[in-house]
C-alpha positions as CSV (number, residue, x, y, z in Angstrom):
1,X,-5.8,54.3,-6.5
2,X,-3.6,51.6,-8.2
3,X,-2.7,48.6,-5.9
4,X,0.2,46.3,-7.9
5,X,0.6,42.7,-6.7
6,X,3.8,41.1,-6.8
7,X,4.4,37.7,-7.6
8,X,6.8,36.5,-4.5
9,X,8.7,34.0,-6.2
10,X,11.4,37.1,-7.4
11,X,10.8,40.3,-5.9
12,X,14.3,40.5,-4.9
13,X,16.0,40.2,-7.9
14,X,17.3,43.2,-10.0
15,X,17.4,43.4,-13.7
16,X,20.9,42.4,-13.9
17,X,20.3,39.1,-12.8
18,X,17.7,38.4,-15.4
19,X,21.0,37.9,-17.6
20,X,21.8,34.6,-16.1
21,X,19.4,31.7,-14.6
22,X,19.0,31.2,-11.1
23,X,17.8,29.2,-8.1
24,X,15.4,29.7,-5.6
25,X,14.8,27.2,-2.6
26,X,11.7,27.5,-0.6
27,X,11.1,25.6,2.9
28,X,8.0,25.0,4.4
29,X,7.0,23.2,7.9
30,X,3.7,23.7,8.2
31,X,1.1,20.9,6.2
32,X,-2.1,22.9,7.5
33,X,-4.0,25.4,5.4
34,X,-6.4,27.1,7.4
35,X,-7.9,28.5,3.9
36,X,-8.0,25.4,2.3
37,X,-8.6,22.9,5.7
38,X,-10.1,19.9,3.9
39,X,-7.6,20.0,0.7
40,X,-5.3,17.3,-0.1
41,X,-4.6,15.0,-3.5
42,X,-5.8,11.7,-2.9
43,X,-4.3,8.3,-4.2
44,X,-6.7,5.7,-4.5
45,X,-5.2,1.8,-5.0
46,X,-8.6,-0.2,-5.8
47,X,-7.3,-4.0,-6.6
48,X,-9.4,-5.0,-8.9
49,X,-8.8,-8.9,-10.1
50,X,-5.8,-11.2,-8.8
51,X,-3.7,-13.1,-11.7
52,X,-0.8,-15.6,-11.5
53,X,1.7,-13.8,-9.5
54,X,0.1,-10.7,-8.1
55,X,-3.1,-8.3,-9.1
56,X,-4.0,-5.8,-11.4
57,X,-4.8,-2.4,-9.9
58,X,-6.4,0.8,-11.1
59,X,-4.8,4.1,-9.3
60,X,-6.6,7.1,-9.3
61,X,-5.2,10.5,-8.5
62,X,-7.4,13.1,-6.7
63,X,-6.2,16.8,-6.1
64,X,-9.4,17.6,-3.9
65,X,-8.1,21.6,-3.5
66,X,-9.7,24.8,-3.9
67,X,-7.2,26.5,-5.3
68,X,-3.9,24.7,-5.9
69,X,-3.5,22.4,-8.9
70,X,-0.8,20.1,-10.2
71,X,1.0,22.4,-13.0
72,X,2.5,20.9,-16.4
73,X,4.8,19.2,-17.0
74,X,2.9,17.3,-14.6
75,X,3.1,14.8,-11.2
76,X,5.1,12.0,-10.9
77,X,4.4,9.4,-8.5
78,X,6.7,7.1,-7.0
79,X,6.8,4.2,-4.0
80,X,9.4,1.5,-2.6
81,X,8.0,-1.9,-3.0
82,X,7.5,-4.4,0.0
83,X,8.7,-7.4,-1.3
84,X,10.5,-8.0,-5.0
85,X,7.3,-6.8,-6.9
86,X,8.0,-6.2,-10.3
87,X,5.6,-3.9,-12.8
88,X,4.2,-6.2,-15.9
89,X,2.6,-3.7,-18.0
90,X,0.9,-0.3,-17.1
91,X,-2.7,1.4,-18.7
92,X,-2.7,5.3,-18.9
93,X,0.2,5.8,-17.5
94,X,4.5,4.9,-18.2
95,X,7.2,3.9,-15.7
96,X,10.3,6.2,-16.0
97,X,13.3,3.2,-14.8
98,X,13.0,-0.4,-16.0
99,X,15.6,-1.1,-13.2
100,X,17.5,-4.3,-13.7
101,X,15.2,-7.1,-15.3
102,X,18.4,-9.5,-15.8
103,X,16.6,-12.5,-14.2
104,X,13.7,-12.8,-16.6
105,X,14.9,-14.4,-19.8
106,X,11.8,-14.4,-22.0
107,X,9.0,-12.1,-21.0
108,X,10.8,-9.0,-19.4
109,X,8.7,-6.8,-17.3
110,X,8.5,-3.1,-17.8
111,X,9.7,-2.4,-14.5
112,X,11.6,-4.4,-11.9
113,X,12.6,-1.2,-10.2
114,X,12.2,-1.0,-6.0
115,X,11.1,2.2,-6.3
116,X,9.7,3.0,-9.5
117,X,8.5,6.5,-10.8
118,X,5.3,6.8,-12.7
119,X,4.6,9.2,-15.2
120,X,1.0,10.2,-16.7
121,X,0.5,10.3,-20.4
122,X,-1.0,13.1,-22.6
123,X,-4.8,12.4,-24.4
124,X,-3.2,13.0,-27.9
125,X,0.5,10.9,-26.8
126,X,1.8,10.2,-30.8
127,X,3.1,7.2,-29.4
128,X,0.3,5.4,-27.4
129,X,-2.4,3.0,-28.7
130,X,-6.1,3.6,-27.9
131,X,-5.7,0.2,-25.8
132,X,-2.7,1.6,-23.6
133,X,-5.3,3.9,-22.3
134,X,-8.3,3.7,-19.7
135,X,-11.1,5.9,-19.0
136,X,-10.5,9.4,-17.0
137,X,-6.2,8.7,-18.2
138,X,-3.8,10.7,-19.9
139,X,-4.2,14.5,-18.7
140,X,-0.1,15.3,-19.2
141,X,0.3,15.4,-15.3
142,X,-1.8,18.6,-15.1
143,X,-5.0,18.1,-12.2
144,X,-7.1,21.5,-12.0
145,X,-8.2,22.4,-8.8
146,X,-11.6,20.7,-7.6
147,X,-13.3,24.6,-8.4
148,X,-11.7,24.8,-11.5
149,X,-13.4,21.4,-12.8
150,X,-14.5,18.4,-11.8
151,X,-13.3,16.2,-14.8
152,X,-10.2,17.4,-14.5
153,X,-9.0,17.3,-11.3
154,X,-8.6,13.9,-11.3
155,X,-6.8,11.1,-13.3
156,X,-6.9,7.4,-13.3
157,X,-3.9,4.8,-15.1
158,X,-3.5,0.7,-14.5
159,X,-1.2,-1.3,-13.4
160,X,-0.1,-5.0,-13.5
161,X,1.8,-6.4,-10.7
162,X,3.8,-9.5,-10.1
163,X,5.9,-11.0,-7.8
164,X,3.2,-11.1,-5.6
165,X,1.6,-14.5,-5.2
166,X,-2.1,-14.8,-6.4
167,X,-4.0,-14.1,-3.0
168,X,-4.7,-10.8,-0.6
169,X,-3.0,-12.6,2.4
170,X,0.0,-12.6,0.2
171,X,-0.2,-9.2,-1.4
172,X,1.4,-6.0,0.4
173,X,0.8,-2.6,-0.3
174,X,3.6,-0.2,-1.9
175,X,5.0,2.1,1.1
176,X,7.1,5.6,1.0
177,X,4.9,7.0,-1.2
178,X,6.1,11.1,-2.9
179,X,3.9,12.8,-4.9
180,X,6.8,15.3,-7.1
181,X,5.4,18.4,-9.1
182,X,6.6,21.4,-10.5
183,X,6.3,22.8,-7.2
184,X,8.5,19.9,-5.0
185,X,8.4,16.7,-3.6
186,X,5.5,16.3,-1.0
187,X,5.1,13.9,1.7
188,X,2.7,11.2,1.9
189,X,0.6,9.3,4.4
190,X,0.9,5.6,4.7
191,X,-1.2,3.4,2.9
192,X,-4.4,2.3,4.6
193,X,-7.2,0.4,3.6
194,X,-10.5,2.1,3.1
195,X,-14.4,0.3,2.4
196,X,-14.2,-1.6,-0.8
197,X,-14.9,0.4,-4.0
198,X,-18.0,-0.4,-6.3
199,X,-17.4,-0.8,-9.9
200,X,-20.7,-0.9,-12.5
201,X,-20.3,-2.7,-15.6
202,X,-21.2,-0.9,-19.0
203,X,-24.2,-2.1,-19.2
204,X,-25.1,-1.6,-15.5
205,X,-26.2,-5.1,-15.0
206,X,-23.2,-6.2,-12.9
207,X,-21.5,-4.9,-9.9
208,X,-17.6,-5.5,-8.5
209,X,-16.1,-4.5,-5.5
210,X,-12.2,-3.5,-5.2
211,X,-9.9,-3.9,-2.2
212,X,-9.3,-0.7,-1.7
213,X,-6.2,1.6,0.0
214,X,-5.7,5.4,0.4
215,X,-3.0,7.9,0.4
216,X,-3.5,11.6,1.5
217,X,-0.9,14.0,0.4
218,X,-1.2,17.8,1.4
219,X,0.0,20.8,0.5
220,X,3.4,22.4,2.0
221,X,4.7,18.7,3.7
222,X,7.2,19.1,1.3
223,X,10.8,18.5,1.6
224,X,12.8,21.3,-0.1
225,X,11.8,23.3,-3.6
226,X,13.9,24.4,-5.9
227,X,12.1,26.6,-8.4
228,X,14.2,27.9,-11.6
229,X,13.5,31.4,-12.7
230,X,14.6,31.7,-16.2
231,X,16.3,34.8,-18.0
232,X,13.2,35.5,-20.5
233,X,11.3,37.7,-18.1
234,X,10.7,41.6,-19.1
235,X,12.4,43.7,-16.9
236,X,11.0,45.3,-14.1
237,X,11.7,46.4,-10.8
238,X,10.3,43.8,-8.6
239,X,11.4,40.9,-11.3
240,X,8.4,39.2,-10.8
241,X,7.0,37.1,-13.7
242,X,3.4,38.1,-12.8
243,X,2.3,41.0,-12.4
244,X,-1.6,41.9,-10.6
245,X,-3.0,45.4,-10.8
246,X,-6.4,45.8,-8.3
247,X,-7.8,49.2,-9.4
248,X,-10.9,51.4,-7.6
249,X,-13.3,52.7,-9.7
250,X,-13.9,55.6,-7.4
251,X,-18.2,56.0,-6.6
252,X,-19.1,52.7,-8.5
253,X,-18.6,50.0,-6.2
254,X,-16.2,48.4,-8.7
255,X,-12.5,47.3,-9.0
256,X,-10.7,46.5,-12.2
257,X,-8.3,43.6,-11.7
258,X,-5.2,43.2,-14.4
259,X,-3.2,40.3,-14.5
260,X,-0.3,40.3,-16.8
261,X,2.5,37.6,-17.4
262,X,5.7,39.3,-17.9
263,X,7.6,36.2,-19.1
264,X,8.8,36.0,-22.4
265,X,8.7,31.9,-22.2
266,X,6.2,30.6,-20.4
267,X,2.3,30.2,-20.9
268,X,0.2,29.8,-17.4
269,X,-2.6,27.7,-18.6
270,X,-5.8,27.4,-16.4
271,X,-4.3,29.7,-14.2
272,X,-6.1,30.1,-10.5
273,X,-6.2,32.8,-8.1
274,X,-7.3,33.5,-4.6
275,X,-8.2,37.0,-3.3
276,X,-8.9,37.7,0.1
277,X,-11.0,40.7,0.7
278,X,-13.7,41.9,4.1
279,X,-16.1,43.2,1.5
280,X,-16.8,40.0,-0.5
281,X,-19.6,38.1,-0.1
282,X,-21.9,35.5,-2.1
283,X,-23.4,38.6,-3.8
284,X,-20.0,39.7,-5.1
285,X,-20.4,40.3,-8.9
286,X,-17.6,39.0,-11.4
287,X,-16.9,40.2,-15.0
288,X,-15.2,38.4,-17.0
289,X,-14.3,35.0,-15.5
290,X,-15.6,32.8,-13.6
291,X,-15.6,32.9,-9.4
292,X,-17.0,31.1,-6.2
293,X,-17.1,32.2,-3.1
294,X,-15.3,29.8,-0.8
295,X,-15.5,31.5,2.9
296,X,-17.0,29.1,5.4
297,X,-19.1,30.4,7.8
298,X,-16.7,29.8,10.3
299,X,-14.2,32.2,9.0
300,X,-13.8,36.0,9.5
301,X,-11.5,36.1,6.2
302,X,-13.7,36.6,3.3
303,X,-12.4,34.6,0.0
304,X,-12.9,34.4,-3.7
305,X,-11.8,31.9,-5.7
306,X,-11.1,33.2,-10.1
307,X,-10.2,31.2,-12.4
308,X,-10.5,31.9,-16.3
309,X,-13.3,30.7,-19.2
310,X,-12.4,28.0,-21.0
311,X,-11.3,29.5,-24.7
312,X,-11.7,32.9,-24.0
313,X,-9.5,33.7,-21.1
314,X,-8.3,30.7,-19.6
315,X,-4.4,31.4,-20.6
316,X,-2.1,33.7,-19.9
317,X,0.1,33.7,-23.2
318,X,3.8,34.8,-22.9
319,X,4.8,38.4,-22.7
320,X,4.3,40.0,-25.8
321,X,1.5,38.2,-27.7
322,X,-2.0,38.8,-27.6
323,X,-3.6,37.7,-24.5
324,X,-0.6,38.1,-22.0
325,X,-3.1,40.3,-20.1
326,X,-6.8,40.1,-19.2
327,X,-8.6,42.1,-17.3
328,X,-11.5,41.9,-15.2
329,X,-14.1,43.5,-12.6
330,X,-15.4,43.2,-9.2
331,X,-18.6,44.5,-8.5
332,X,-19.3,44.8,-4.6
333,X,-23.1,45.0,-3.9
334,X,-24.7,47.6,-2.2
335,X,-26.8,46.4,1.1
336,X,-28.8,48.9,3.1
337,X,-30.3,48.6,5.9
338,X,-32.2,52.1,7.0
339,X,-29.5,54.2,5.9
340,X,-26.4,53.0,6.7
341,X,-24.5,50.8,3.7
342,X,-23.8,46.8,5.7
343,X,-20.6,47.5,4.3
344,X,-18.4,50.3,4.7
345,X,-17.4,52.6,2.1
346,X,-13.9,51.9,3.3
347,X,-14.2,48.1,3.2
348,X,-14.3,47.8,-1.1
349,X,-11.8,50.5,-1.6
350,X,-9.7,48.6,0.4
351,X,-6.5,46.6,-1.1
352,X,-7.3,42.5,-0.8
353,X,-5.4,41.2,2.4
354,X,-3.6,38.5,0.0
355,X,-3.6,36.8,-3.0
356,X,-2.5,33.6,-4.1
357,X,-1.5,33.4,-8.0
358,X,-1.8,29.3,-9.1
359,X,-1.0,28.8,-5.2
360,X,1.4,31.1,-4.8
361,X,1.4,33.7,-2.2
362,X,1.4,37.0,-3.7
363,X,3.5,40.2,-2.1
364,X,1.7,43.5,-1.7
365,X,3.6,46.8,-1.7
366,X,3.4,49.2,1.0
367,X,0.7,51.7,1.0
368,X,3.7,54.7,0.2
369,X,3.9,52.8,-3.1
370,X,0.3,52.7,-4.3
């Protein structure tokens, strides 16, 4: 038996329209993931030293989910000022609008923007000195899920801000906060100040504390997506520009999972995907990649997080090339208690009640189309 996921994004597309480009607009009103129930991307503001006119800060970005991340070309981060703060210089990161700066004369910020947009920069950015750059920068927008790896679900830039007077009874947090990646714009909370953050020194003989704030942003409070589905896919019935194949090996306790990238353009690095299935359990055996079983106990829904191995099979290259597929297997573990299997024979030969594919949900065909 040969169960084919479908990527949802396009299933209703026919070949003809992979001639031209089009749009697709996605809505969602619901902010809680019942899978996911503690994931979010935080923003942490630690103000770490006053100056003249205002502070410096150091901002770190958090995506704190099990199986969503923050996709190249990457987050972009902006807020609407309080007062008529103005950006001096940033650390790790660029400001995309200068805004109008006509009132300085000599030394001309790099933003005077009321809502400036931040942008991250890439580790090997041609055009950034190793002193425009802070410890745990410069990721090119991308944050891997919290699974995937710790180092790099998280990112950290600097930032010099004036306009502010030179003391915390004077100083007032950014507000509006949106968090923008390739997937939409998503809502923020406010701003709201947290316990003071420790800082060690290098050589640990000194310890700093931060004034701190914190911004939660989770997944699906978003306002409106629009999500642009180029022509360089192969074509296919469903359109799709994934496609997953969950295969039975009959009498072996074992399924074969295929995923293939049918488009021509685009390369899904560190891709992420998240089967649920009744049969899995912590003793569930992966080939191949890596896995963790994320179930709580308080769930019937049994849930397995994959993810690739870094230099072996962590990219999905574009249709075509060598490595567009790769292929792993499940191995379900026998229990036994007496004589009866714990789990049912029909449990593992099962299809997987969903799948997610780098967060997004995937569509199953009909049983009359296995």
């Amino acid at each position: 038996m040969i169960v084919k996921m479908y990527w949802n994004r396009a299933n209703f597309l026919q070949c003809l329209l992979s001639l031209a480009i089009s749009s697709l607009s996605f809505h969602q009103i619901n902010g809680y993931d019942w899978r996911d129930p503690l994931g979010n991307i935080t923003i942490r503001w630690d103000i770490i030293s006053p100056t003249p006119d205002g502070y410096v800060a150091v901002v770190n970005i958090t995506n704190y989910q099990k199986y969503r991340k923050v996709d190249a070309p990457g987050w972009k981060l902006s807020w609407r000022w309080a007062h008529k703060e103005i950006i001096w210089t940033t650390i790790g990161a660029r400001v995309a609008d200068q805004g109008n700066c006509r009132r300085f004369k000599k030394n001309v910020p790099t933003s005077c923007a009321k809502a400036p947009t931040i942008l991250d920069l890439t580790a090997d950015d041609d055009e950034v000195t190793q002193n425009q750059k802070i410890d745990g920068c410069c990721k090119g927008g991308v944050l891997l899920s919290r699974v995937q790896s710790y180092h790099n679900s998280t990112t950290a830039f600097q930032i010099a801000v004036g306009g502010e007077g030179s003391s915390n009874i004077t100083w007032r947090l950014p507000t509006n906060y949106t968090f923008r990646t390739p997937h939409g714009a998503y809502s923020c909370s406010r701003a709201r100040v947290v316990p003071n953050t420790r800082f060690i020194s290098a050589d640990r003989r000194r310890i700093t504390q931060a004034m701190t704030a914190q911004i939660r942003i989770i997944h699906a409070l978003r306002t409106k997506r629009h999500d642009r589905l180029v022509s360089k896919i192969e074509c296919t019935k469903h359109m799709c520009p994934v496609n997953i194949n969950w295969q039975v090996i009959n009498h072996q306790r074992k399924v074969r999972v295929t995923i293939s990238n049918l488009n021509y353009a685009k390369n899904y690095q560190d891709w992420i995907m998240l089967a649920e299935h009744p049969a899995f359990d912590n003793s569930t055996t992966l080939l191949h990649a890596n896995h963790k079983f994320l179930s709580p106990k308080s769930y019937s829904n049994k849930m397995e997080v994959v993810w690739g191995r870094r230099g072996y099979n962590d990219a999905l290259t574009p249709f075509g090339k060598k490595g567009s597929s790769i292929k792993m297997v499940m191995v379900f573990k026998r229990y036994k208690a007496g004589h009866h299997d714990r789990i049912a024979t029909a449990d593992w030969k099962n299809p997987p009640d969903a799948i997610f594919f780098n967060g997004d949900l995937c569509v199953i065909p009909n049983t009359t189309q296995f």
